[in-house]
Jmol script that loads the backbone (N, CA, C; Angstrom):
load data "model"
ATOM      1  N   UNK A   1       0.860  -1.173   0.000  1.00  0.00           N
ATOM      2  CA  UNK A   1       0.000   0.000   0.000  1.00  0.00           C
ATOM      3  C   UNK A   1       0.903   1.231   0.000  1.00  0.00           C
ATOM      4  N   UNK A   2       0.731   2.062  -0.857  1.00  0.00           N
ATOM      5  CA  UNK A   2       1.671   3.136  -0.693  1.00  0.00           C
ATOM      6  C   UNK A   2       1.016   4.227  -0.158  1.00  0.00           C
ATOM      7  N   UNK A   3       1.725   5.484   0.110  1.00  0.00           N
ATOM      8  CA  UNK A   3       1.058   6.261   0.948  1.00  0.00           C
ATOM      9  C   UNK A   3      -0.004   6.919   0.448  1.00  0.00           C
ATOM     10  N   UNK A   4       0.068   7.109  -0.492  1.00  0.00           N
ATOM     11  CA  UNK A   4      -1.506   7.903  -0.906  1.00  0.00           C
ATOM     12  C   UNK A   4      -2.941   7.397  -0.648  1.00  0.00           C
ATOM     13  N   UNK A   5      -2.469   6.003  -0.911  1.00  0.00           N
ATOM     14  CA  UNK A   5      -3.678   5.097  -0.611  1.00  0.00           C
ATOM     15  C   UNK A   5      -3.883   5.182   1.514  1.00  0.00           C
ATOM     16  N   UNK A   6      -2.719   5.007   1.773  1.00  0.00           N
ATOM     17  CA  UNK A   6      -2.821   5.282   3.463  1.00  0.00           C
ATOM     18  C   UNK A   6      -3.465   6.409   4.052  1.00  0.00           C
ATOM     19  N   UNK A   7      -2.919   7.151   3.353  1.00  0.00           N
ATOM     20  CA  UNK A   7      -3.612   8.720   3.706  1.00  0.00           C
ATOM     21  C   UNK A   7      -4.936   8.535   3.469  1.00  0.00           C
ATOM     22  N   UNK A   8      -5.845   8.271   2.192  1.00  0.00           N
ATOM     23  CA  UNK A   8      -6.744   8.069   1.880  1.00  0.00           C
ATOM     24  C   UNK A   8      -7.730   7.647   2.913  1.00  0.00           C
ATOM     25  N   UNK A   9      -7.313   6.073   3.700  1.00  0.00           N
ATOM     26  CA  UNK A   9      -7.656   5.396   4.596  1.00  0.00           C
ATOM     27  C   UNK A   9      -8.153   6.163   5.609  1.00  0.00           C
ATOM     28  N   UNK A  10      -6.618   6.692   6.282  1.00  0.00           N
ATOM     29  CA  UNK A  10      -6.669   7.560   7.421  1.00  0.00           C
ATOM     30  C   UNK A  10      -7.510   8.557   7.341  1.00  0.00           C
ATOM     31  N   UNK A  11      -7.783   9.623   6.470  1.00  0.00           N
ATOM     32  CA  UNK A  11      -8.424  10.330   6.628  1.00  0.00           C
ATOM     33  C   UNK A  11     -10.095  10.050   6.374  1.00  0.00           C
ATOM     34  N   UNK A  12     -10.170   8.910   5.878  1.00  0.00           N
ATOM     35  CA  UNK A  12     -11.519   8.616   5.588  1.00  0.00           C
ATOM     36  C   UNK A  12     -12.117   7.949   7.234  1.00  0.00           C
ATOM     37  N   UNK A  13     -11.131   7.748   7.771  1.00  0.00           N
ATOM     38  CA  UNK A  13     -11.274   6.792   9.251  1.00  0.00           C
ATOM     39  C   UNK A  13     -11.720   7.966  10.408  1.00  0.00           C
ATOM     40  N   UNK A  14     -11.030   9.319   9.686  1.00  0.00           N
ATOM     41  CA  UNK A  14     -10.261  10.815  11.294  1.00  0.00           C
ATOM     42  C   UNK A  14     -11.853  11.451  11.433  1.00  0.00           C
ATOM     43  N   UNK A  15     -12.684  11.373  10.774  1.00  0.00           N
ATOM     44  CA  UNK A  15     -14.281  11.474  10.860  1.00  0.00           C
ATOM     45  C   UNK A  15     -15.024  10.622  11.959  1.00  0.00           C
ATOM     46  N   UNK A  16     -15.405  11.467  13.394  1.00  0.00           N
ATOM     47  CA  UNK A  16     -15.662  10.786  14.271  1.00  0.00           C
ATOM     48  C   UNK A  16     -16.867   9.903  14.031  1.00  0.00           C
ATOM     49  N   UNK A  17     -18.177  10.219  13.153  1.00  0.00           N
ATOM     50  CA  UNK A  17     -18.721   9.431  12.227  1.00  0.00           C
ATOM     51  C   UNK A  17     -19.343   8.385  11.445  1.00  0.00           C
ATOM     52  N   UNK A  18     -17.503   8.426  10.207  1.00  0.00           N
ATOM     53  CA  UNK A  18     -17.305   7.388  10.094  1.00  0.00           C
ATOM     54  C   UNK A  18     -16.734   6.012  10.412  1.00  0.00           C
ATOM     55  N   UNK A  19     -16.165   6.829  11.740  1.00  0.00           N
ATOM     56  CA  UNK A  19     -15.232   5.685  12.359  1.00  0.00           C
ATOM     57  C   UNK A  19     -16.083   4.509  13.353  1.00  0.00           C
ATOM     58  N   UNK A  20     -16.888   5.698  13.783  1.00  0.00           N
ATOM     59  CA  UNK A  20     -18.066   5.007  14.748  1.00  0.00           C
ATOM     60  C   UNK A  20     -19.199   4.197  13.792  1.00  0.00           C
ATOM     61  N   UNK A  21     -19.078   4.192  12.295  1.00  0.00           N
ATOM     62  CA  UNK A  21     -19.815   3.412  11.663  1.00  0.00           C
ATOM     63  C   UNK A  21     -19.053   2.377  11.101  1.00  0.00           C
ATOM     64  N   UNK A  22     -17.527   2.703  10.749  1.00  0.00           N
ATOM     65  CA  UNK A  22     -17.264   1.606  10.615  1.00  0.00           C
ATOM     66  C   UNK A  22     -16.855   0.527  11.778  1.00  0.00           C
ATOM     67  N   UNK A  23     -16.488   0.632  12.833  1.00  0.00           N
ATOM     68  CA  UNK A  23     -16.465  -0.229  13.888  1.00  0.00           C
ATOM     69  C   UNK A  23     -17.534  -0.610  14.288  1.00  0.00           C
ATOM     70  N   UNK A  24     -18.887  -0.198  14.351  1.00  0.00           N
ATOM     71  CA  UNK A  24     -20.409  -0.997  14.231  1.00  0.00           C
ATOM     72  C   UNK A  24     -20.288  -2.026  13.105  1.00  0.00           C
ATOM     73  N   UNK A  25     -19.930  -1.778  11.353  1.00  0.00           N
ATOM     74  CA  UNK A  25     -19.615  -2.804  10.752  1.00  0.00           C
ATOM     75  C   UNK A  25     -19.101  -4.149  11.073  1.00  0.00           C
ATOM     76  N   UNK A  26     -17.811  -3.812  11.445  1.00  0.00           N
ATOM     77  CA  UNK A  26     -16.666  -4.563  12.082  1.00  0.00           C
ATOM     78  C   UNK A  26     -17.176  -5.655  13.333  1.00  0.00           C
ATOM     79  N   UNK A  27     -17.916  -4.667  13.624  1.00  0.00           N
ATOM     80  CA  UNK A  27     -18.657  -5.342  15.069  1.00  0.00           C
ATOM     81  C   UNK A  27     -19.708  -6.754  14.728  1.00  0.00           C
ATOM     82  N   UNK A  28     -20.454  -6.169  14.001  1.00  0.00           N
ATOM     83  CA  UNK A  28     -21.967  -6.617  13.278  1.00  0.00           C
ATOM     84  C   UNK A  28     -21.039  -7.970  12.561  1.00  0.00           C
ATOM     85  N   UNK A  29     -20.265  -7.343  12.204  1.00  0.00           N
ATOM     86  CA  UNK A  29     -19.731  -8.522  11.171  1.00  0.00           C
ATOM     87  C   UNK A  29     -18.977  -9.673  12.014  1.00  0.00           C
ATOM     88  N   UNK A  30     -18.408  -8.993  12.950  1.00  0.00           N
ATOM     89  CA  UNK A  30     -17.629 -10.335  13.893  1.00  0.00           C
ATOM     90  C   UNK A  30     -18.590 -10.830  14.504  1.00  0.00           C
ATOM     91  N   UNK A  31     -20.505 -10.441  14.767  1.00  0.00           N
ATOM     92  CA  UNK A  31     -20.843 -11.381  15.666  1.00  0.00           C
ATOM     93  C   UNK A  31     -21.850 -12.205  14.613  1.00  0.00           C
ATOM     94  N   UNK A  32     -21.839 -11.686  13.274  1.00  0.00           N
ATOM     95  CA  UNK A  32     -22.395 -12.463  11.918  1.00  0.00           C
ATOM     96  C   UNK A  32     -21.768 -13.231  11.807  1.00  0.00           C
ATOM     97  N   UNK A  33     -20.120 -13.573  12.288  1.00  0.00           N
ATOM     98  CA  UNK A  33     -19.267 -14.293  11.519  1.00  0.00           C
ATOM     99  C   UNK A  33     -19.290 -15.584  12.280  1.00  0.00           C
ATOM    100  N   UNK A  34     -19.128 -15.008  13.639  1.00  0.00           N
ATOM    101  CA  UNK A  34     -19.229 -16.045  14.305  1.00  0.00           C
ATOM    102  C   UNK A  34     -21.043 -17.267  14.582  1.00  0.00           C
ATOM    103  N   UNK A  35     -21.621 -16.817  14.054  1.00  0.00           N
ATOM    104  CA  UNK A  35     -22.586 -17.065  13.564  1.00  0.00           C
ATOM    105  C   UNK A  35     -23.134 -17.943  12.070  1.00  0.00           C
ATOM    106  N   UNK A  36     -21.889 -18.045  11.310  1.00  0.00           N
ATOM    107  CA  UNK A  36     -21.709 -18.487   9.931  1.00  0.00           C
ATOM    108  C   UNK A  36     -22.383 -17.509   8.858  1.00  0.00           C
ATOM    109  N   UNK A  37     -22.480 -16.096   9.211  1.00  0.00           N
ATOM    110  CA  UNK A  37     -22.692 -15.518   8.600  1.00  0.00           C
ATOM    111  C   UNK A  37     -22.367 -13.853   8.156  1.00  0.00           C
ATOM    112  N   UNK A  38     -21.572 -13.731   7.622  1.00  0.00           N
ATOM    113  CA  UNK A  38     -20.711 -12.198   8.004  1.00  0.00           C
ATOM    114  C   UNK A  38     -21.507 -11.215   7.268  1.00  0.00           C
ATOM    115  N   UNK A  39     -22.876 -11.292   6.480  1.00  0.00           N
ATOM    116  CA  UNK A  39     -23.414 -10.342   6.272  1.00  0.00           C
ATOM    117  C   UNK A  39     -24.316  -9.094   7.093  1.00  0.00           C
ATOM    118  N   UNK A  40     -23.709  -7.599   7.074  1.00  0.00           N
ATOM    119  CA  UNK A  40     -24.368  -6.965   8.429  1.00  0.00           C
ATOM    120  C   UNK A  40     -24.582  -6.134   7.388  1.00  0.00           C
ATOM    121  N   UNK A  41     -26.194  -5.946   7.980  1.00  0.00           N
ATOM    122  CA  UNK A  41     -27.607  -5.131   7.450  1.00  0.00           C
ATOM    123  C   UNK A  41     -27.142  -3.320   8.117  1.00  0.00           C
ATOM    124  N   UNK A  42     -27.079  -2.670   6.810  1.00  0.00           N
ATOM    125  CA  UNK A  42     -26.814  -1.182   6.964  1.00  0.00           C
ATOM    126  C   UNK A  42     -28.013  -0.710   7.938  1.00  0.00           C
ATOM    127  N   UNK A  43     -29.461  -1.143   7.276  1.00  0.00           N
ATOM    128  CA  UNK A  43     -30.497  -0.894   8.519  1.00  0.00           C
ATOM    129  C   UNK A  43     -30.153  -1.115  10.205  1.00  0.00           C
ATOM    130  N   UNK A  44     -29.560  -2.225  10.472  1.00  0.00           N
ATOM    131  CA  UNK A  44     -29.601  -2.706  11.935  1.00  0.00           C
ATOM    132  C   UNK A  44     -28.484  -2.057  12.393  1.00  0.00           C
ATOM    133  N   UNK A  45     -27.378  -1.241  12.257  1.00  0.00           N
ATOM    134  CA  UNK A  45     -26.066  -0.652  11.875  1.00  0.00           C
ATOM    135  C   UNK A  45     -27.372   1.064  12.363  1.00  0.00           C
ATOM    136  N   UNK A  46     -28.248   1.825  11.255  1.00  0.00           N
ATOM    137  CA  UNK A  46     -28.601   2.440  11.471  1.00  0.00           C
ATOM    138  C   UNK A  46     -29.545   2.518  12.545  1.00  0.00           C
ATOM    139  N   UNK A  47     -30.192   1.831  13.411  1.00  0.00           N
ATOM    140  CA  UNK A  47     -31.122   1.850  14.506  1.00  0.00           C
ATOM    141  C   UNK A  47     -30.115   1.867  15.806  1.00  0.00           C
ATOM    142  N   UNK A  48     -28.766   1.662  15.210  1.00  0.00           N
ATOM    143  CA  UNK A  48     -27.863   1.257  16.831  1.00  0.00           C
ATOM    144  C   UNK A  48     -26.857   2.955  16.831  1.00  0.00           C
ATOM    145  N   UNK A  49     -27.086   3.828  15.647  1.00  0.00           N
ATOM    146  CA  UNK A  49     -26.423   5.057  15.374  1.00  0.00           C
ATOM    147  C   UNK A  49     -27.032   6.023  15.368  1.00  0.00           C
ATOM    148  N   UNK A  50     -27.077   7.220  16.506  1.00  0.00           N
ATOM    149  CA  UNK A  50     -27.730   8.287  16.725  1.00  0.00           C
ATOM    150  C   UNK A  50     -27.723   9.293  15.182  1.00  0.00           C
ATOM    151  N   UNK A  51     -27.478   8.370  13.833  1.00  0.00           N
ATOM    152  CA  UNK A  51     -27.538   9.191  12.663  1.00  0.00           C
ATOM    153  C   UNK A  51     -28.432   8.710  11.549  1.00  0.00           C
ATOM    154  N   UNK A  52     -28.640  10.679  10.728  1.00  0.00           N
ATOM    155  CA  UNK A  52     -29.732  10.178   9.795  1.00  0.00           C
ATOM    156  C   UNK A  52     -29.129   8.970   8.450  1.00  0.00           C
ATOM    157  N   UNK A  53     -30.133   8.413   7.824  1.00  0.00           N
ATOM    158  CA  UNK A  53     -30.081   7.814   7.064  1.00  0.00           C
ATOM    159  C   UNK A  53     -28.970   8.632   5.714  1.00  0.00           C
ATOM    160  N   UNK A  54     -29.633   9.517   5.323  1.00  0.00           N
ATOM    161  CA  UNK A  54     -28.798  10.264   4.250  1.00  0.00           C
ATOM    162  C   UNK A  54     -27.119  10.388   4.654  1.00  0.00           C
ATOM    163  N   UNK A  55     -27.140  11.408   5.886  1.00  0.00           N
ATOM    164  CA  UNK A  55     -25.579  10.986   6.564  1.00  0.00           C
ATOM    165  C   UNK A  55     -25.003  10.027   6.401  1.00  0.00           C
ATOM    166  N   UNK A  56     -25.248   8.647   6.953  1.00  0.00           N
ATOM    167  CA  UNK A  56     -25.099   7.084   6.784  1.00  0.00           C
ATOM    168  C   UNK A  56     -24.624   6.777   5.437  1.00  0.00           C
ATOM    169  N   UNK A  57     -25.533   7.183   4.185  1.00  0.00           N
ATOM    170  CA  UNK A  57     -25.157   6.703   3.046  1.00  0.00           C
ATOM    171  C   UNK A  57     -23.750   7.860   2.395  1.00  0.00           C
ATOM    172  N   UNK A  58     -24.286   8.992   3.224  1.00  0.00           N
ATOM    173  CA  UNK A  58     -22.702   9.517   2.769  1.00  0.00           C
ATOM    174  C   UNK A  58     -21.427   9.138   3.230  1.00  0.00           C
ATOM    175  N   UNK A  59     -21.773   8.729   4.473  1.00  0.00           N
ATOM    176  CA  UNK A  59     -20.301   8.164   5.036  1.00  0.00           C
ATOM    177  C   UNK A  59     -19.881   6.876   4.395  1.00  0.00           C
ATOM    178  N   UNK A  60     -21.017   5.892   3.946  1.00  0.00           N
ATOM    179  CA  UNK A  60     -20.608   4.848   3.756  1.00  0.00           C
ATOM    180  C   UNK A  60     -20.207   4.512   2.247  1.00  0.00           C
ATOM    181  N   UNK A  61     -20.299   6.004   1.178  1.00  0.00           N
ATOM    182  CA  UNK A  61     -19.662   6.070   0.216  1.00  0.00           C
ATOM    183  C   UNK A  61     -18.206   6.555   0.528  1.00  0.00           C
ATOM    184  N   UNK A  62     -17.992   7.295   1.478  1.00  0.00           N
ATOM    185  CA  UNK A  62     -15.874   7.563   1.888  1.00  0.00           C
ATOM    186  C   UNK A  62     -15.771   6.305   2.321  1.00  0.00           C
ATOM    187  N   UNK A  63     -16.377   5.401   3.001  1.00  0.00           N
ATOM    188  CA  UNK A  63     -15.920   4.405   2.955  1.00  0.00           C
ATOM    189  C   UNK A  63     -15.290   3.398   2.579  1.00  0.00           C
ATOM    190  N   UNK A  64     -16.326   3.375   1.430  1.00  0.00           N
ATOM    191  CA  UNK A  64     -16.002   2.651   0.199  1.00  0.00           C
ATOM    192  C   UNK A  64     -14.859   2.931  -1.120  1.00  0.00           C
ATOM    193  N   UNK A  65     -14.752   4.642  -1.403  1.00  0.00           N
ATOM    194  CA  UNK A  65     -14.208   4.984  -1.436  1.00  0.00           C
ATOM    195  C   UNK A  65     -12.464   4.806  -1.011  1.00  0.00           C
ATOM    196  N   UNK A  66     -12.561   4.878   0.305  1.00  0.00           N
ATOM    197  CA  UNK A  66     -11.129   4.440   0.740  1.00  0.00           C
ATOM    198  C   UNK A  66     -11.195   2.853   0.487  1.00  0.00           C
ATOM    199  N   UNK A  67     -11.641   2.067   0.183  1.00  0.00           N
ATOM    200  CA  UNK A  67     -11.747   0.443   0.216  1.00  0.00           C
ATOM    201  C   UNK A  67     -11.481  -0.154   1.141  1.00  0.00           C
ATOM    202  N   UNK A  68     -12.313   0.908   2.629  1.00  0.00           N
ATOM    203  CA  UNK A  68     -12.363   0.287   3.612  1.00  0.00           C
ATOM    204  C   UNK A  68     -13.250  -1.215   4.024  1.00  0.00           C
ATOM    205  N   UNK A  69     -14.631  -0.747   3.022  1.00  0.00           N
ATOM    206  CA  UNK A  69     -15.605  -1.465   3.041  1.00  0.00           C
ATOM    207  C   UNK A  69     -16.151  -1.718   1.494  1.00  0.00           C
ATOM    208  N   UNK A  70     -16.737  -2.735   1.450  1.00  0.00           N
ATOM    209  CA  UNK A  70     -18.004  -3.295   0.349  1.00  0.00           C
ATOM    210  C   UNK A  70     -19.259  -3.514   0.619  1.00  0.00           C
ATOM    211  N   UNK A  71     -19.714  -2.769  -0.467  1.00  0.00           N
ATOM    212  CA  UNK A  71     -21.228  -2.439  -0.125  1.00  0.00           C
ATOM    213  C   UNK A  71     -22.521  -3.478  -1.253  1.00  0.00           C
ATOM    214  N   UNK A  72     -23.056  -3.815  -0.870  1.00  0.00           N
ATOM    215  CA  UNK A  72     -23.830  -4.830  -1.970  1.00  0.00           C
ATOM    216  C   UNK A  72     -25.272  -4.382  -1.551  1.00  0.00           C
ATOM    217  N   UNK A  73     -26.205  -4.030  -2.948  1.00  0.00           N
ATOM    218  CA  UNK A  73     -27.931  -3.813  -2.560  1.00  0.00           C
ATOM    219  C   UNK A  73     -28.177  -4.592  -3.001  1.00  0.00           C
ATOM    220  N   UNK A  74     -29.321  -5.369  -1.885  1.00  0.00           N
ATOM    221  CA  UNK A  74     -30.150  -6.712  -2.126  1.00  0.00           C
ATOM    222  C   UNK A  74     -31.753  -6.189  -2.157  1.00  0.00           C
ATOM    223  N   UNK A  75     -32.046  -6.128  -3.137  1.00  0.00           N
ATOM    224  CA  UNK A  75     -33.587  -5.318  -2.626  1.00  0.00           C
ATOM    225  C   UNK A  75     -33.466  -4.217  -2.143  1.00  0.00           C
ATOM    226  N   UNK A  76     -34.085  -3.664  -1.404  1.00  0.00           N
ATOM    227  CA  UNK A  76     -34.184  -2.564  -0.808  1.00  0.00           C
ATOM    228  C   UNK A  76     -33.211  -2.331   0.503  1.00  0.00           C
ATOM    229  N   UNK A  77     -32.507  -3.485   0.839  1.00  0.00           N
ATOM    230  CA  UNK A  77     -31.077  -3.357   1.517  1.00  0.00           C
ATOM    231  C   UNK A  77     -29.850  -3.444   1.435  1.00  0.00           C
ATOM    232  N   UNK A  78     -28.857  -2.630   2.132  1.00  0.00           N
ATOM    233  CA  UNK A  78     -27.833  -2.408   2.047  1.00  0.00           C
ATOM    234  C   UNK A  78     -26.980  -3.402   2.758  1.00  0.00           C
ATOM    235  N   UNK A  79     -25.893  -4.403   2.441  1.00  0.00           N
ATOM    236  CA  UNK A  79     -25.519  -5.254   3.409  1.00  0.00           C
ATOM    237  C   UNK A  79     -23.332  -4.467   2.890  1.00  0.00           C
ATOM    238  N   UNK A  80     -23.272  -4.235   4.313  1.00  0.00           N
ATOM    239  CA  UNK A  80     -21.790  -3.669   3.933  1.00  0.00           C
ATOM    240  C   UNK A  80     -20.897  -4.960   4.898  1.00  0.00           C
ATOM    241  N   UNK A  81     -19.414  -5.457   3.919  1.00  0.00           N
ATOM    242  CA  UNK A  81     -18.681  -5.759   4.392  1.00  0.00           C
ATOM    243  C   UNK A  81     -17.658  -5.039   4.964  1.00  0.00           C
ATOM    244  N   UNK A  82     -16.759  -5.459   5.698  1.00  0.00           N
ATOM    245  CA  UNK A  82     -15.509  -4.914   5.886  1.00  0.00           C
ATOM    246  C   UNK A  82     -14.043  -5.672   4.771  1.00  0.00           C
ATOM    247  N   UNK A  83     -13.359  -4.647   4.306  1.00  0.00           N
ATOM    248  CA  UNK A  83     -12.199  -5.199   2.828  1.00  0.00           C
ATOM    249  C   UNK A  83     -11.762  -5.692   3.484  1.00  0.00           C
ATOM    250  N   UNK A  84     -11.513  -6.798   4.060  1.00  0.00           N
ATOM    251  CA  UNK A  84     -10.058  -7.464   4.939  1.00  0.00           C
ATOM    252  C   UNK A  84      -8.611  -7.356   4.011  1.00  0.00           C
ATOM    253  N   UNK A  85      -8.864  -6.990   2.835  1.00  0.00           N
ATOM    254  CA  UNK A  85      -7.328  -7.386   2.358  1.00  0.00           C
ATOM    255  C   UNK A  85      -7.081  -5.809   2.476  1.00  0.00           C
ATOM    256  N   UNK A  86      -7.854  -4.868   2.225  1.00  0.00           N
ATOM    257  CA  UNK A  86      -7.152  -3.732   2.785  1.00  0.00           C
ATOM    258  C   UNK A  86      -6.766  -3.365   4.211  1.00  0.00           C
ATOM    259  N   UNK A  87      -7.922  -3.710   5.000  1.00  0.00           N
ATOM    260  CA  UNK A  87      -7.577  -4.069   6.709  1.00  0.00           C
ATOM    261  C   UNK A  87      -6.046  -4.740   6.638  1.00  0.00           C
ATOM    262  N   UNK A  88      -5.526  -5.910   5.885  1.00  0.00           N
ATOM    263  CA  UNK A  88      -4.070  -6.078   5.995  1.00  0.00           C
ATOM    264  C   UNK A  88      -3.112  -5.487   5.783  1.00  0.00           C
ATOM    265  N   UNK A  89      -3.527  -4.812   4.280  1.00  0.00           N
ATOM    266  CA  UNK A  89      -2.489  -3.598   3.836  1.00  0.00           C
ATOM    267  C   UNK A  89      -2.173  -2.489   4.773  1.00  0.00           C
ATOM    268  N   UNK A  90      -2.942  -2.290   4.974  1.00  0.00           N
ATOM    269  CA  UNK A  90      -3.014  -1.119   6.279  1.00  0.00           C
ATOM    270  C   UNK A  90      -1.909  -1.716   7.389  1.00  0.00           C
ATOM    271  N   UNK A  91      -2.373  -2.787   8.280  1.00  0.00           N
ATOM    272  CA  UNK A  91      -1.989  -3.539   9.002  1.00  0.00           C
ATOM    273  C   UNK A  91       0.197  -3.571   8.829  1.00  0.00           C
ATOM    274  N   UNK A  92       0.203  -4.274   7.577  1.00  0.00           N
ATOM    275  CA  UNK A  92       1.366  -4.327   7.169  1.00  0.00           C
ATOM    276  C   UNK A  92       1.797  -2.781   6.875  1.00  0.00           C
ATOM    277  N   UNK A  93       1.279  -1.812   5.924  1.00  0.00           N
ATOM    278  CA  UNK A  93       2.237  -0.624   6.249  1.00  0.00           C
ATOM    279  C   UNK A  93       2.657   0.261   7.483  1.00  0.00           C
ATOM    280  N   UNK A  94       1.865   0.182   8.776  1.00  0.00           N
ATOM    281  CA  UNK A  94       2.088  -0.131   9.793  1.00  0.00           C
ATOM    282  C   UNK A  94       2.356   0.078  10.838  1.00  0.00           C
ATOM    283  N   UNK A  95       2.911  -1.714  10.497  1.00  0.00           N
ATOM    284  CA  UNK A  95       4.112  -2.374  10.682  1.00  0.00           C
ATOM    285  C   UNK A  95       3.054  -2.920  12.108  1.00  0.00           C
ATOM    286  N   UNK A  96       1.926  -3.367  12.068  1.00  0.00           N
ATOM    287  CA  UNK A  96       0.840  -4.295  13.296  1.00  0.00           C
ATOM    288  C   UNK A  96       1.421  -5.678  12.667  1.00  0.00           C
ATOM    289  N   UNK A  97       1.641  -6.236  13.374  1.00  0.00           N
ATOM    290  CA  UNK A  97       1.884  -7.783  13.405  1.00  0.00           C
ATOM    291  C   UNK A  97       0.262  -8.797  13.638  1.00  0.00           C
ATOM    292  N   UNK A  98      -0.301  -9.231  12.647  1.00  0.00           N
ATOM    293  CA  UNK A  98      -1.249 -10.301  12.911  1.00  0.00           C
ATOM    294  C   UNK A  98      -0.649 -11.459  13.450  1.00  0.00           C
ATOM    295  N   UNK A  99      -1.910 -12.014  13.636  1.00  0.00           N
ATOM    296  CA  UNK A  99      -1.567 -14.036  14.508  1.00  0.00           C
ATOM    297  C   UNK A  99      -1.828 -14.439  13.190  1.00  0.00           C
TER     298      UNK A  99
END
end "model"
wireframe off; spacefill off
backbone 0.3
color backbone group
């Protein structure tokens, strides 16, 4: 990952926000996962976030944007992942050591 792309990250993250939406993701998704299922509903994400809907979809385009997250519409819902291979890149430029 070179730095432009880092910066990108970072500053898409320094939004108190989006940060607090993407760690609800993160969240949603680790207790989907452990569940056999890592898909987390942008709706259930929005009932647990003191924010409007429109806000929500703006943040969760910088999101995407930085390729923090992936976003997929199923019908009339929004189901967002978290990028894990950018979560690594990140990780590795760094210099966080995974297990």
């Amino acid at each position: 990952m070179d730095t432009k792309q880092l910066a990108k990250v970072m500053k898409a993250l320094s939004h108190p926000n989006r940060l607090e939406l993407y760690l609800e993701i993160a969240k949603k998704q680790e207790t989907s996962y452990q569940a056999e299922n890592d898909e987390c509903y942008v709706s259930d994400i929005m009932s647990c976030l003191n924010i409007g809907a429109p806000t929500i979809s703006h943040h969760l385009k910088e999101l995407t944007n930085a390729d923090l997250i992936v976003t997929e519409r199923r019908g009339k819902f929004v189901i967002a992942r978290i990028n894990q291979e950018t979560m690594q890149q990140v990780k590795q430029a760094l210099g966080i050591k995974t297990e």
